[in-house]
N, C-alpha and C positions, 0 to 999 in steps of 0.2 A: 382385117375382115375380108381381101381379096386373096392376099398374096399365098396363102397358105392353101386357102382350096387351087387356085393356080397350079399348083407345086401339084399336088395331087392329080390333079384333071390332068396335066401332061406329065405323070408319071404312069398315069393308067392308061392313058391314051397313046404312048410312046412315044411324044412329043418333044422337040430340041426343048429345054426349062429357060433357057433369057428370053429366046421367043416369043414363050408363051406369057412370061410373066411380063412383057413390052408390051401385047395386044392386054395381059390385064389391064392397065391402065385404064383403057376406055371403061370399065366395067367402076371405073373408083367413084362417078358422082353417085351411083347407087345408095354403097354405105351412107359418105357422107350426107346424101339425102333425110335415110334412114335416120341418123344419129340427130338432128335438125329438128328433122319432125319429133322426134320420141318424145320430148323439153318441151313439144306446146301441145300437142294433141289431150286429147280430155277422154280420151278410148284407152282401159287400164288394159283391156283384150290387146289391142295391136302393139302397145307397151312392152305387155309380156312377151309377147313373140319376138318382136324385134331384141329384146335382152336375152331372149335363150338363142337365138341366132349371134349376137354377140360372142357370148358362153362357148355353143361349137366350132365358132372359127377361132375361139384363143385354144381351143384344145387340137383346133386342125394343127397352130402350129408345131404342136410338141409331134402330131403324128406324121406331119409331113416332113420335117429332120428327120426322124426315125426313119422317114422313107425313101428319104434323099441317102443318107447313110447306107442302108441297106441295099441302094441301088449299085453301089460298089461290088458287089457281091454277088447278087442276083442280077435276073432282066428288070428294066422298068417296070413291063406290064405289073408283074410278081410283086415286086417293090410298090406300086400304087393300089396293088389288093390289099397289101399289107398296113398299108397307112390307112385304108378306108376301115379295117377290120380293129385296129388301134384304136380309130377316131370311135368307132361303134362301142369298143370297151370303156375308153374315157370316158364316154358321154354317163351310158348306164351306171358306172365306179364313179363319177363327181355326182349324179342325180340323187344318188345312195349315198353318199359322204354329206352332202347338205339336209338329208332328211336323218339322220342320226347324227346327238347330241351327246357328247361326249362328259364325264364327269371328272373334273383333274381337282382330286388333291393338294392344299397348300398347308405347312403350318408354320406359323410365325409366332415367335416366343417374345416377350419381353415385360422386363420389369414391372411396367408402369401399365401393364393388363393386369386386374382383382382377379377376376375366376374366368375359367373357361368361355368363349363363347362360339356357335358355329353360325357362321357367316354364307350366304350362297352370293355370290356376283355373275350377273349375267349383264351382256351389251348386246347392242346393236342386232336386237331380232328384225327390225323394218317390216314390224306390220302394215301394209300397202302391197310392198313388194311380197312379202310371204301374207299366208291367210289366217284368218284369226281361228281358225283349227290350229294350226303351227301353235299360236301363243299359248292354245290349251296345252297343247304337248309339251309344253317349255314348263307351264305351273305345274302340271300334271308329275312331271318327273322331276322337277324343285323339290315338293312336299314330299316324296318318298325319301328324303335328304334329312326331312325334318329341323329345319335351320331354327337358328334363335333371332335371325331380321335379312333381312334378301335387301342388295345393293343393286342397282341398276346404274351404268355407267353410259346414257344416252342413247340416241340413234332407236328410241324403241318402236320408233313410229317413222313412214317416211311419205306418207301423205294423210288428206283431211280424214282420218276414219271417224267411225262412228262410235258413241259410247259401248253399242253393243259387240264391235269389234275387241272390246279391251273389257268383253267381261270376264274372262277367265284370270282377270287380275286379281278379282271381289272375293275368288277362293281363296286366296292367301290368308292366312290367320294372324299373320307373325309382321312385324313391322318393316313395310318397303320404302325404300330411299331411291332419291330418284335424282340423279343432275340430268338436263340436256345435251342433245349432240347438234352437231349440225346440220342432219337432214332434218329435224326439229323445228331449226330455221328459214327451211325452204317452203312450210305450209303456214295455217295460218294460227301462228306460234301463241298467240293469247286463249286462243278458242281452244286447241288442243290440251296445253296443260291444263287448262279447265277439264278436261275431259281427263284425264290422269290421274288429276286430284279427286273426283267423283268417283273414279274407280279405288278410291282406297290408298293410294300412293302420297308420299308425305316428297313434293317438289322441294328441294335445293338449289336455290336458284342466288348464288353467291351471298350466300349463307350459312351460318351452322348451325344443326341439330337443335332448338334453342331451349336449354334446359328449364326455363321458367314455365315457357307456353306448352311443350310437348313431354307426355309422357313417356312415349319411346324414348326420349332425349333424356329424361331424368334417369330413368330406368337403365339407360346400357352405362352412362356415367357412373350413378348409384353404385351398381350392382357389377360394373363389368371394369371399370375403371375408360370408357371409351366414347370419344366421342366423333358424329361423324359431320363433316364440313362438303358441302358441294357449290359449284363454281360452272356458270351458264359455258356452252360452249361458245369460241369468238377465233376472228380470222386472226387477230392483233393478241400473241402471247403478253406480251406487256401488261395490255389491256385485262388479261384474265390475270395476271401475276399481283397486278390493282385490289381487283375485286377480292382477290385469295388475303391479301393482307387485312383487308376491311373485314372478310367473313372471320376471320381467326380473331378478330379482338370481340367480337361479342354474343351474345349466347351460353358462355358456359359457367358454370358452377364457380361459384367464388372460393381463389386459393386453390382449384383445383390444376393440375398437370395430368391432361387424359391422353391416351393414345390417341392420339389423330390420326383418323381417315379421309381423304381425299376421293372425295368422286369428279372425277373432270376426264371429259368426254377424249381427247387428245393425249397422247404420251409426251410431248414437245413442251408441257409446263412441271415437268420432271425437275429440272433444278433449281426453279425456283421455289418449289414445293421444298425440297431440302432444305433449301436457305430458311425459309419460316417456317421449318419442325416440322412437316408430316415426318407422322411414324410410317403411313402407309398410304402408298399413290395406286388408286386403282382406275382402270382406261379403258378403251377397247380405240372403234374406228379404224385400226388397220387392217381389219379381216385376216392379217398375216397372207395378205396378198390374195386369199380366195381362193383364187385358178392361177397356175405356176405357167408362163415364169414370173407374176405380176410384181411377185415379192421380193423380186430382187431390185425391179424399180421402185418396189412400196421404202426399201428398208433405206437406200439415199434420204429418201425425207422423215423417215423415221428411223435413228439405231435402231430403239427400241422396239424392236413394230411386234414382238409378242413373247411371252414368259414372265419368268421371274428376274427381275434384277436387284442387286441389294448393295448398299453402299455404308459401309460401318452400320448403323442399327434402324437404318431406314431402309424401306421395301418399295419396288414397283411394281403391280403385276400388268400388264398386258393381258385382255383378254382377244383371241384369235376371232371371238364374236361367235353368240350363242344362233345369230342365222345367217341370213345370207342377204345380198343387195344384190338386185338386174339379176342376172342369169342363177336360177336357183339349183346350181352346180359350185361342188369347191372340189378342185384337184390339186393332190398332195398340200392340200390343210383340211381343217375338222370344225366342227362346231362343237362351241364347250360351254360348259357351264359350271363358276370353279367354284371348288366346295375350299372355304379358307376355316382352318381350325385354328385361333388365336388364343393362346398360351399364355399364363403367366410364367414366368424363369422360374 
């Protein structure tokens, strides 16, 4: 958050760059002031400012290399215009990358699917941090998809909103599934999913689809050969790897063998999910980094941190995340929202 405007200011200003980035120092209790306060303050306004200030100084870094680079070549001066004119196009190109929603294609074959059916999965929109305009735009261009049940993979929420925040859920016609993430966990998690389930959403909360109580549940069984399983998000894999084995023995159709679908908010419960049968892991949480280069630190703790993965007749997908968290900017990633076509063989 300092070093990169540093970089900048004495390239523009034609300043020695150790120098200058030595006297940054004094400028460092700022940020972490900044970052301090964001975690208690009760003002969503100074929030957001402070996370889109966040947002331009990860994009100063990319612009102030470019301009440390270029300084090889050119003068400083010319070289810190250049960066400042970078950082101007980043900003506008990620502002405009997080407000368009991208639609990726999937399809997945296999035996033990009866008939067709089309699936949407979206993650992690953080209505708090985006505005419940955003969620309409999210159902809004859902239903032009015309799905046959919409998957939600957590994080849809990232502080206390209001029912009227999450009305553009109630337009959905078609059956929504829902597991938690973990910014789910940071507000106040009982009140919320109440507010979820009111808006129409059928909560998965380390359980499966249960075919006796829910008709959606009989019906994708029934009719599609499939059934869907969701698992609360938690800091301890283990711990969800528990719950996943408890949710797989009960709920489903007697003698039945359905495709199983995993909703769980993390990619990291990926091989356990193998070991007890999902046919299909669906995830989000890694934003696939957001703003670059974040994704290369994201992809250490996560291989998987976004696509398609498949391993003999088992699927993963990663979603890269249908919005955005803190700075409502993504450079060199997207927001998606995947349209999955499940096939029988």
């Amino acid at each position: 958050m300092v070093v990169p405007i540093a970089i900048i200011f004495a390239l523009f200003a034609n300043l020695p760059i150790i120098a200058t980035l030595g006297k940054s120092v004094l400028f460092l209790p700022l940020p972490v002031a900044l970052l301090l306060s964001v975690f208690r303050t009760s003002s969503k306004r100074f929030r957001w400012w402070v996370f889109q200030y966040l947002g331009v100084s990860t994009l100063a870094l990319t612009a102030s290399v470019l301009g440390l680079l270029s300084s090889l070549f050119i003068s400083a001066n010319l070289a810190g215009y250049l960066s400042l004119l970078l950082l101007l196009i980043f900003t506008v190109w990620s502002i405009r990358a997080a407000n368009k929603i991208h639609t990726k294609p999937i399809r997945i074959n296999s035996s033990k699917i009866k008939t067709s059916l089309r699936a949407v999965h979206i993650s992690d929109i953080h209505v708090g941090s985006r505005s419940a305009a955003f969620l309409k735009k999210v159902v809004e261009q859902l239903n032009t998809l015309n799905p046959d049940v919409v998957l939600i993979t957590g994080d849809l929420l990232d502080e206390n909103v209001s029912l009227a925040d999450l009305q553009a859920l109630k337009t959905l016609t078609v059956p929504v599934f829902y597991c938690s993430g973990n910014h789910e966990r940071y507000v106040d998690y009982e009140r919320m999913l109440d507010r979820i389930t009111q808006s129409g959403v059928i909560v998965l909360n380390d359980t499966r689809a249960h075919y006796q109580r829910d008709e959606a549940a009989k019906h994708l069984i029934d009719r599609h050969g499939i059934s869907i399983i969701g698992v609360q998000d938690r800091e301890s894999v283990e711990e969800s790897a528990e719950k996943l084995e408890l949710g797989m023995s009960i709920g489903c159709a007697d003698g039945a063998d359905p495709f199983n679908i995993l909703l769980y908010h993390q990619p990291n419960l990926w091989n356990h999910a193998r070991q007890f049968g999902i046919d299909l892991m669906l995830s989000g949480h890694t934003h696939n980094g957001q703003i670059w280069p974040f994704g290369l630190l994201v992809r250490f703790r996560y291989p998987q941190i976004a696509g398609h993965y498949k391993t003999d007749k088992q699927h993963l997908y990663v979603s890269p995340g249908t919005g955005t968290w803190g700075p409502v900017m993504r450079f060199c990633t997207r927001c998606e929202m995947t349209l999955l076509e499940l096939e029988p063989n």
